[in-house]
KOLDO-148376 format. One record per residue: residue in three letters; y, z, x of N, C-alpha, C, CB in turn; residue number from 1; chain. Coordinates in nm, 2 decimals, always signed. Last residue first. Glycine has a CB too. Layout:
N
<rotor = ALA, n_north = Y, n_up = Z, n_east = X, ca_north = Y, ca_up = Z, ca_east = X, c_north = Y, c_up = Z, c_east = X, cb_north = Y, cb_up = Z, cb_east = X, kolfi = NUM, drenro = A>
...
END
This chain:
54
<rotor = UNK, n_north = +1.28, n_up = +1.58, n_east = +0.09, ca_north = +1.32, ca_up = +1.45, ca_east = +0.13, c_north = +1.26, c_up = +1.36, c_east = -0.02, cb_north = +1.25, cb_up = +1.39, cb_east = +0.30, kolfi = 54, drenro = A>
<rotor = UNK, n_north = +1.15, n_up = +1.80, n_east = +0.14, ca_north = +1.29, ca_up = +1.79, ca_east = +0.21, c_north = +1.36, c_up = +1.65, c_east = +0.17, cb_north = +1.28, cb_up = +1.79, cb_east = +0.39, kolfi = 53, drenro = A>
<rotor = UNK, n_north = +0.88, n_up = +1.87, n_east = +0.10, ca_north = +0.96, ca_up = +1.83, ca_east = -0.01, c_north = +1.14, c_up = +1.86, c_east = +0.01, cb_north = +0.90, cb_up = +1.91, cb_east = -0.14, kolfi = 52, drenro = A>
<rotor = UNK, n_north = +0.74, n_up = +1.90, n_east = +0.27, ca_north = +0.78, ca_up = +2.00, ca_east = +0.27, c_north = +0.90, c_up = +1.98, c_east = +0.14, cb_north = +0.80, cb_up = +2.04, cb_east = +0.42, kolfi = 51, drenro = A>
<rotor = UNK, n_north = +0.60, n_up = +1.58, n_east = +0.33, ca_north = +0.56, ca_up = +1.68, ca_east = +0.26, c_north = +0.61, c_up = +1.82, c_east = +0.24, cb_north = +0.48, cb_up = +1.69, cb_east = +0.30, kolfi = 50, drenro = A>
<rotor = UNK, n_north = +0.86, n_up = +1.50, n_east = +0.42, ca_north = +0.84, ca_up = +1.43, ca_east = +0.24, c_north = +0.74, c_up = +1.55, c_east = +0.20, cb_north = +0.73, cb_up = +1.22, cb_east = +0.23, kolfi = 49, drenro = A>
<rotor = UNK, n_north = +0.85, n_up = +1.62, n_east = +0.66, ca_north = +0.98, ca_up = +1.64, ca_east = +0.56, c_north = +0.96, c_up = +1.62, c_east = +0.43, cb_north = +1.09, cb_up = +1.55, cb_east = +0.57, kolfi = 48, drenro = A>
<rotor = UNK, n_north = +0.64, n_up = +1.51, n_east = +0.78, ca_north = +0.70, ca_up = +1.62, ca_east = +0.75, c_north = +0.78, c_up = +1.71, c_east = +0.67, cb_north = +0.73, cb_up = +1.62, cb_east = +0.80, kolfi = 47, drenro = A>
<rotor = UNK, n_north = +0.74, n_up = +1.17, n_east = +0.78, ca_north = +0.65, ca_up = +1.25, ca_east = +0.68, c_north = +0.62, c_up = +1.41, c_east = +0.66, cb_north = +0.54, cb_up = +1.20, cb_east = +0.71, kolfi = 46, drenro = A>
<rotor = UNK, n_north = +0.96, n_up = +1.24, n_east = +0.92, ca_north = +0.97, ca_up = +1.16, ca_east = +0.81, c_north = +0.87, c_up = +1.18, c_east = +0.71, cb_north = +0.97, cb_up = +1.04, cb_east = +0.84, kolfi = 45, drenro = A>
<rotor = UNK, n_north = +0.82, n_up = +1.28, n_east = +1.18, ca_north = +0.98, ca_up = +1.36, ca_east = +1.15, c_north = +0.98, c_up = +1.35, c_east = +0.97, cb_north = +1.17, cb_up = +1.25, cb_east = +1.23, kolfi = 44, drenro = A>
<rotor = UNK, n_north = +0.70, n_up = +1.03, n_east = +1.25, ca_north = +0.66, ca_up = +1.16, ca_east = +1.19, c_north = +0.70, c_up = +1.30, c_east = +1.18, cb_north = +0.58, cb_up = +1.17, cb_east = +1.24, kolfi = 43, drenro = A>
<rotor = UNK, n_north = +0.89, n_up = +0.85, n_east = +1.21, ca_north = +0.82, ca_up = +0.83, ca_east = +1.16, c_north = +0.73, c_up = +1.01, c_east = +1.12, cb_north = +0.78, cb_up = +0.71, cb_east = +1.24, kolfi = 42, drenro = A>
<rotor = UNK, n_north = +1.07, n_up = +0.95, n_east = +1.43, ca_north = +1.14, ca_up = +0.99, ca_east = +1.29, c_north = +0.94, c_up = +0.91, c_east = +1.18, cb_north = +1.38, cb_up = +0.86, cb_east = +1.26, kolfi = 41, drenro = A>
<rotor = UNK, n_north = +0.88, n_up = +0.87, n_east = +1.67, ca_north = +0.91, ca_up = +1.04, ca_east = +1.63, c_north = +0.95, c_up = +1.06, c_east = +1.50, cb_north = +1.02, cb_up = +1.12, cb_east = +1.73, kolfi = 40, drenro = A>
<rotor = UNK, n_north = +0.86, n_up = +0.59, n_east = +1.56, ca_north = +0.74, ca_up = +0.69, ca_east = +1.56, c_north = +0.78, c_up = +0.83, c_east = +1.53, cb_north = +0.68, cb_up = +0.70, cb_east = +1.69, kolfi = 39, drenro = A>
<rotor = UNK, n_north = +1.14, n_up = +0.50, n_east = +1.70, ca_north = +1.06, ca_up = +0.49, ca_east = +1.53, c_north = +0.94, c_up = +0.61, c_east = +1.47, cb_north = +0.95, cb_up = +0.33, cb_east = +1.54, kolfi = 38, drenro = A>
<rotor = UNK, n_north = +1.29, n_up = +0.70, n_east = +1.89, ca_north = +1.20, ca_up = +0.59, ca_east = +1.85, c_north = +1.13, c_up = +0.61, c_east = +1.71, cb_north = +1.09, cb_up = +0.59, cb_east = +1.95, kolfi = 37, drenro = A>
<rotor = UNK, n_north = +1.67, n_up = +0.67, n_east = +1.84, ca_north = +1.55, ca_up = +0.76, ca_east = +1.85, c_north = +1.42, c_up = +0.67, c_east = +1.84, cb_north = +1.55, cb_up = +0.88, cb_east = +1.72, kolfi = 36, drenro = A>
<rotor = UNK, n_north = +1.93, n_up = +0.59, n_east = +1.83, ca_north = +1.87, ca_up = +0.56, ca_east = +1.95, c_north = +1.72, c_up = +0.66, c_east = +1.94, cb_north = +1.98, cb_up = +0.60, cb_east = +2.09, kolfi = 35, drenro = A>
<rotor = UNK, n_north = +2.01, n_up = +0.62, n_east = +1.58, ca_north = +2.03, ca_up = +0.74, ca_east = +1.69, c_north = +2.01, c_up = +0.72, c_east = +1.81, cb_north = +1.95, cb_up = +0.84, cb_east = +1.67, kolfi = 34, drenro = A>
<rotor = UNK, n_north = +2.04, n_up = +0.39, n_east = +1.46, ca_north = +2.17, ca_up = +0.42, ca_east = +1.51, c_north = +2.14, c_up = +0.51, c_east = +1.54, cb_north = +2.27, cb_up = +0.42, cb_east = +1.46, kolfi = 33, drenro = A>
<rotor = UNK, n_north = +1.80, n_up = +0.29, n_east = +1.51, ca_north = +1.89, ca_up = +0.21, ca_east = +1.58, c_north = +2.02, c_up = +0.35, c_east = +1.58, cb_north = +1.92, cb_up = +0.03, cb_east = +1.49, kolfi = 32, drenro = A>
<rotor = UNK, n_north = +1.66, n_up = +0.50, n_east = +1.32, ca_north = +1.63, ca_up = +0.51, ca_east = +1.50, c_north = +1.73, c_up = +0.38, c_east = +1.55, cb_north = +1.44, cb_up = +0.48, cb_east = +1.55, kolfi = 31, drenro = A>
<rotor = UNK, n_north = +1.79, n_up = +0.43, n_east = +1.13, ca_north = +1.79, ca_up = +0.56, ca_east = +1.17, c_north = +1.77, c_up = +0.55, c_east = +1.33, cb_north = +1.67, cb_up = +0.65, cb_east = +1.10, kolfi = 30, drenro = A>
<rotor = UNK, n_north = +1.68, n_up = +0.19, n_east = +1.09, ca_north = +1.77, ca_up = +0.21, ca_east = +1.04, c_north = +1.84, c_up = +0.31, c_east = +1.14, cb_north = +1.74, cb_up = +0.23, cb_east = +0.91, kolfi = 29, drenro = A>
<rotor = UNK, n_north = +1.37, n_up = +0.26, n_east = +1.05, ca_north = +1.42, ca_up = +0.16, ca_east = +1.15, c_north = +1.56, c_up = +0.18, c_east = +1.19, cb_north = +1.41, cb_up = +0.02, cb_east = +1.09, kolfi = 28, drenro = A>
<rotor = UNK, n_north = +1.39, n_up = +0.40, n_east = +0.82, ca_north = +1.36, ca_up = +0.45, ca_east = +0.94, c_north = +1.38, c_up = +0.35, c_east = +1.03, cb_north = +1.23, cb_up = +0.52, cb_east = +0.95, kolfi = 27, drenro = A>
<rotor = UNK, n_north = +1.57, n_up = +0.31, n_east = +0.55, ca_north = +1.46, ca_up = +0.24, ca_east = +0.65, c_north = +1.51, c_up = +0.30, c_east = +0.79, cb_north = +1.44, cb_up = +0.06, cb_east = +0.66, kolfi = 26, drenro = A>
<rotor = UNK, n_north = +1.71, n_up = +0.45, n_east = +0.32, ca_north = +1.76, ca_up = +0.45, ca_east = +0.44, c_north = +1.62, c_up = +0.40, c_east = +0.52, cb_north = +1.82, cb_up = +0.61, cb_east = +0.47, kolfi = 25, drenro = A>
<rotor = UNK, n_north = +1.83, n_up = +0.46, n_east = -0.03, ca_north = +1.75, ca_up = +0.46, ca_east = +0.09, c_north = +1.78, c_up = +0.42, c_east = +0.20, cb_north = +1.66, cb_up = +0.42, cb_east = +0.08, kolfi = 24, drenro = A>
<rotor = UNK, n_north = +2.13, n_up = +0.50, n_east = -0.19, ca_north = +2.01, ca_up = +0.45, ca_east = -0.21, c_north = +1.91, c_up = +0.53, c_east = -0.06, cb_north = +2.03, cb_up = +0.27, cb_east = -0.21, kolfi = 23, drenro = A>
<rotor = UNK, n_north = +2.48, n_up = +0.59, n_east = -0.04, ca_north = +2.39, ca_up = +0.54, ca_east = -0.14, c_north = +2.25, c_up = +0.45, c_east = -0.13, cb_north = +2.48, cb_up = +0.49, cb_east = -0.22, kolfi = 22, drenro = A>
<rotor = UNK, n_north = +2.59, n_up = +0.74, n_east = +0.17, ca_north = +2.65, ca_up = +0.72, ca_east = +0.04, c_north = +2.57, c_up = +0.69, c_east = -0.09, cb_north = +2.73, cb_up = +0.62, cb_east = +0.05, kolfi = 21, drenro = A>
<rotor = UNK, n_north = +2.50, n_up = +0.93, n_east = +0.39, ca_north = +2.44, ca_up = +0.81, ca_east = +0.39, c_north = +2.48, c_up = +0.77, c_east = +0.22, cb_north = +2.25, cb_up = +0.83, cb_east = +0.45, kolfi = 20, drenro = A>
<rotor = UNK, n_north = +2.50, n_up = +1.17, n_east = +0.49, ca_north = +2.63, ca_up = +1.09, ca_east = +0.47, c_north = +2.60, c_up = +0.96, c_east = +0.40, cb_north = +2.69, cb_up = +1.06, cb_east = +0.61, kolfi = 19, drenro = A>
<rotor = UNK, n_north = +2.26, n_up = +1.26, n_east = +0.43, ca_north = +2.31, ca_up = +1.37, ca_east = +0.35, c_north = +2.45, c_up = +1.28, c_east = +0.37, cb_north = +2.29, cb_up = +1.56, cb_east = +0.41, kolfi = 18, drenro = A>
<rotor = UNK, n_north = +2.08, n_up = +1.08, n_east = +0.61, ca_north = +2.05, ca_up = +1.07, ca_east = +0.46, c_north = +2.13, c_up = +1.12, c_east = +0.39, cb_north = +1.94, cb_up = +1.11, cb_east = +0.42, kolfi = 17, drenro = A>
<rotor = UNK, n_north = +2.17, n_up = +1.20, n_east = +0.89, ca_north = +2.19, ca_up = +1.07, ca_east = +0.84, c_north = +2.17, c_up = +1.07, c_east = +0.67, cb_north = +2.07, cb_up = +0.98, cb_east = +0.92, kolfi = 16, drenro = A>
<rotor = UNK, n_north = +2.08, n_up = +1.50, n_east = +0.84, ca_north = +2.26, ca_up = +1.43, ca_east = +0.88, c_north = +2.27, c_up = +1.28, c_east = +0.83, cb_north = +2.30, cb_up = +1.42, cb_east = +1.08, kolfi = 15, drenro = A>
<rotor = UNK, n_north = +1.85, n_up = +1.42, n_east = +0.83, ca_north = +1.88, ca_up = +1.50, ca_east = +0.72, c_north = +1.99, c_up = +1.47, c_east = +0.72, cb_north = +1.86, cb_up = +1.64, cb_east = +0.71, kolfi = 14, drenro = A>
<rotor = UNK, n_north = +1.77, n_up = +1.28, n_east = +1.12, ca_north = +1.73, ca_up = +1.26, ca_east = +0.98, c_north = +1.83, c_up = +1.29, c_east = +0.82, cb_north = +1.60, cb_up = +1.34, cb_east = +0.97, kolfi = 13, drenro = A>
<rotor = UNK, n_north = +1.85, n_up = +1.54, n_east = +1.30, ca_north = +1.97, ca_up = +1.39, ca_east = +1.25, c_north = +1.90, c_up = +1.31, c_east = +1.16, cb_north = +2.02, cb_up = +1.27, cb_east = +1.39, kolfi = 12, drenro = A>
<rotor = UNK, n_north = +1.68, n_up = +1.71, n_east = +1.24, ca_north = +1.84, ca_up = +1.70, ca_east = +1.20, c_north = +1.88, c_up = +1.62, c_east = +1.16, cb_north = +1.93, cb_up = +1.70, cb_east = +1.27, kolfi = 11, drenro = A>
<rotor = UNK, n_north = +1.49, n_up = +1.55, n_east = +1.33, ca_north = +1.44, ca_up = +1.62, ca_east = +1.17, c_north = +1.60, c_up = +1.67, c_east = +1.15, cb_north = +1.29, cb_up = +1.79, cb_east = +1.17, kolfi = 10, drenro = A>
<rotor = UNK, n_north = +1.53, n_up = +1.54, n_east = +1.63, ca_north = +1.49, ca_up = +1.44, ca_east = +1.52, c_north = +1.54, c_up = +1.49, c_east = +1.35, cb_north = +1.30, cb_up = +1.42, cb_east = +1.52, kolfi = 9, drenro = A>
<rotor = UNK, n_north = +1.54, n_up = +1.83, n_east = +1.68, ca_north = +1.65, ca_up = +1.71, ca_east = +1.69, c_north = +1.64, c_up = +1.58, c_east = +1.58, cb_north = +1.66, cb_up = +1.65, cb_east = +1.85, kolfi = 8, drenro = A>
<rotor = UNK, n_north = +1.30, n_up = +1.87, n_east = +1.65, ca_north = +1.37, ca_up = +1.97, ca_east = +1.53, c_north = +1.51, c_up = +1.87, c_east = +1.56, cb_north = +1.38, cb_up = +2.19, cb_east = +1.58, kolfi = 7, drenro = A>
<rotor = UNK, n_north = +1.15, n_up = +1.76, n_east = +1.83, ca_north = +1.09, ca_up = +1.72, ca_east = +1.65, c_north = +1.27, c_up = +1.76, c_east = +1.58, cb_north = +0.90, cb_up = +1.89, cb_east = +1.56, kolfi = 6, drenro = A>
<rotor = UNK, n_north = +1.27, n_up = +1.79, n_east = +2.10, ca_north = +1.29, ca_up = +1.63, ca_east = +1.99, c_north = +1.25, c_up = +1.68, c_east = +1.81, cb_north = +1.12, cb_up = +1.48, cb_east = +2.06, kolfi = 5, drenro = A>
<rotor = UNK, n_north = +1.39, n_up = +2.11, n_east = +2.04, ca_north = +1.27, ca_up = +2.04, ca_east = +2.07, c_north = +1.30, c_up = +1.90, c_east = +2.02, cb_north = +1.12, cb_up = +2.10, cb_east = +2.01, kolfi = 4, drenro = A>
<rotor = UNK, n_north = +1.72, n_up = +2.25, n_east = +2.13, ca_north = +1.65, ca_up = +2.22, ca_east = +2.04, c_north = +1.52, c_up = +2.09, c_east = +2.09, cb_north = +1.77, cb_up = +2.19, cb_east = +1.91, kolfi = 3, drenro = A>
<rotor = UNK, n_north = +1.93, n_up = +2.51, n_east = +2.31, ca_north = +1.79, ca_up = +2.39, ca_east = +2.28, c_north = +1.75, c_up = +2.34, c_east = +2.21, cb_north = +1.70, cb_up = +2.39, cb_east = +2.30, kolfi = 2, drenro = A>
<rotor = UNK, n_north = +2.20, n_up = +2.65, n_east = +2.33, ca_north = +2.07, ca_up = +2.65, ca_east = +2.26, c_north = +2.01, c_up = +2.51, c_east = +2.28, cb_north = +2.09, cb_up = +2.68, cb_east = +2.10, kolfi = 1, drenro = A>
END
């Protein structure tokens, strides 16, 4: 199976925050340890806030 950057992104967002022990998580953060660019989880990130994922 395949998955598009958004829907890879918008995983490993949710993966990251759901181990992520305690408080917040600066998208900076995220994209060092996925190797993802800022931007895509940038707008991975607002997606989510509006679908009230996050």
């Amino acid at each position: 199976m395949r998955l598009t950057v958004y829907t890879n992104c918008s995983l490993r967002m949710l993966i990251y925050l759901g181990t992520k022990n305690e408080g917040f998580a600066a998208i900076s953060e995220v994209a060092r340890s996925y190797v993802i660019t800022e931007n895509h989880l940038t707008a991975v990130t607002h997606q989510l806030g509006r679908a009230g994922c996050m």
